[in-house]
C-alpha positions, -999 to +999 in steps of 0.1 A: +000+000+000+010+036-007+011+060+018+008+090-013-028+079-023-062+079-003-077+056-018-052+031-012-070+020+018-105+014+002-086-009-023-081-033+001-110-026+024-129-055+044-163-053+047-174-042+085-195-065+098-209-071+139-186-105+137-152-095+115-138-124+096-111-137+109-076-135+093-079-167+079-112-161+063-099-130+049-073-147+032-086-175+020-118-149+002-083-129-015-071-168-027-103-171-038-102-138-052-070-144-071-081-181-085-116-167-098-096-138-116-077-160-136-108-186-140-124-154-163-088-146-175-090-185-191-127-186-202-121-152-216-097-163-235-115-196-246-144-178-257-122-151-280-109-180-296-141-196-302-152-164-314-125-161-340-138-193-353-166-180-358-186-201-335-214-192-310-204-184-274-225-175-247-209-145-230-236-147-199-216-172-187-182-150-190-211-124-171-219-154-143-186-158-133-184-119-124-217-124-106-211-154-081-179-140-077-189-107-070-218-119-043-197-147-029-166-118-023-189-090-009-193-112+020-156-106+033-146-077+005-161-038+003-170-028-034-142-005-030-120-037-026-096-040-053-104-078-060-145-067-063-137-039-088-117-059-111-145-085-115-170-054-120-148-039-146-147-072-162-185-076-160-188-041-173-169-052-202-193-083-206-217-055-204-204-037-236-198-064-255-232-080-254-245-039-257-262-041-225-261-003-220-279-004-186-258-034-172-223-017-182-234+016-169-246+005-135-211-017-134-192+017-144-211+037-117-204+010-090-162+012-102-164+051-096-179+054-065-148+047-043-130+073-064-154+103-057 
């Protein structure tokens, strides 16, 4: 973490809850966290290759993987939490690419927040 930004310490934020997770909740959720970001990375990948094919993908299921892993996070991580706001800048993408206009821009108001 750097001391020169503010946000810094939202980027890593735990969510505050009556019961905090313990340390080893916490890092088995950024495990998690890590594993599930290179799960899309791979199925991202798959799916641009299929594409290039020319055959037909499903991208909701590029768009699920954000989801579960979004709701199954926020139960350790803040949405300010660096690991949640990759996944929904990732969905966001989804979003765009499937020109769901409302999905991408509720995704791209959700990434800002932290930053305002």
């Amino acid at each position: 973490m750097c001391g020169h930004f503010p946000q810094d310490k939202a980027k890593v934020k735990i969510r505050k809850l009556n019961d905090p997770p313990k340390a080893e909740a916490i890092r088995d959720m950024v495990r998690y966290a890590r594993n599930v970001i290179e799960e899309f990375r791979r199925a991202k990948h798959y799916k641009y290759i299929l594409d290039s094919w020319g055959e037909f993908t499903c991208m909701s299921e590029l768009l699920e993987i954000c989801e579960l892993s979004q709701e199954k996070m926020s139960s350790v991580f803040e949405d300010s939490n660096v690991y949640m706001l990759h996944m929904m800048y990732q969905a966001m993408g989804v979003c765009l690419y499937i020109q769901d206009w409302e999905g991408a821009l509720r995704y791209g108001q959700k990434i800002i927040k932290p930053y305002r």
